[in-house]
C-alpha positions as CSV (number, residue, x, y, z in Angstrom):
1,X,0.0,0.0,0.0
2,X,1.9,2.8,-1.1
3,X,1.5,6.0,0.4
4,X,-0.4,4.7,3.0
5,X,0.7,5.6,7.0
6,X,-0.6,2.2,8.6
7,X,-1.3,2.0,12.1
8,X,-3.0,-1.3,13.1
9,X,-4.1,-4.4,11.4
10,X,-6.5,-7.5,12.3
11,X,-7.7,-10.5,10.9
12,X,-9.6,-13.6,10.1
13,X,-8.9,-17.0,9.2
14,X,-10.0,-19.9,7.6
15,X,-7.9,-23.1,7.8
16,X,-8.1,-26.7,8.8
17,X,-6.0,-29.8,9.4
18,X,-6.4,-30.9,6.0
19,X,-6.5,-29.1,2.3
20,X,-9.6,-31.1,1.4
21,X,-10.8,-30.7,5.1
22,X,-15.1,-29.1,4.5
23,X,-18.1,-29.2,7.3
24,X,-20.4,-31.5,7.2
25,X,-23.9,-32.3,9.3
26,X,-22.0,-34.4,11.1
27,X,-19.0,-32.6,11.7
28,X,-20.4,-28.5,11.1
29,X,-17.4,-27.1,12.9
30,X,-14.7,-28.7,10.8
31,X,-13.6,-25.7,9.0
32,X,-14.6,-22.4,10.9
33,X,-13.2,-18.6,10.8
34,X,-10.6,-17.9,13.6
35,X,-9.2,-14.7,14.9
36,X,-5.8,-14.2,13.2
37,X,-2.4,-12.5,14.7
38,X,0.2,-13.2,12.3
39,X,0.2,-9.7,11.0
40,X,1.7,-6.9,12.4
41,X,3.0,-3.7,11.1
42,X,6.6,-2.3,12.3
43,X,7.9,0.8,10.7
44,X,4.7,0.4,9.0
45,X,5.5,-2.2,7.0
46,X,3.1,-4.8,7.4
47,X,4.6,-8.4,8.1
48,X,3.0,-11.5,7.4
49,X,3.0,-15.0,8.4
50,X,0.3,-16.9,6.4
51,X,0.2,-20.9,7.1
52,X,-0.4,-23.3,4.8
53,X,-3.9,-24.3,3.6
54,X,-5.7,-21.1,4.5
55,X,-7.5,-18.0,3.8
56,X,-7.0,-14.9,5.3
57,X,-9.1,-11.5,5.6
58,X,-7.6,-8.5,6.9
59,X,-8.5,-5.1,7.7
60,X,-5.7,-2.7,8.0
61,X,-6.2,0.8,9.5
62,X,-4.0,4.2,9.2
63,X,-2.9,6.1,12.0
């Protein structure tokens, strides 16, 4: 984001134990959204650290 003055970010994820993992009736809490904290921004930079298999949302603010 060029230009931009960031100031705080936050997140969601969406991840499971397997790449095929998917909810089920049986099992409706297999694959659910989670709060995510492998972002931060220093220097404002933001940094990263996305693990495998997931999907991430994240909302960045500026100061």
């Amino acid at each position: 984001m060029s230009g931009a003055d960031l100031g705080t970010v936050s997140g969601r994820i969406l991840t499971a134990d397997a790449v095929d993992s998917h909810n089920t009736f049986d099992q409706p809490e297999a694959v659910e959204p989670a709060d995510f904290d492998g972002a931060t921004v220093e220097e404002g930079m933001l940094k990263l650290k996305l693990p495998a298999k997931s999907v991430v949302v994240l909302e960045l603010a500026q100061k």
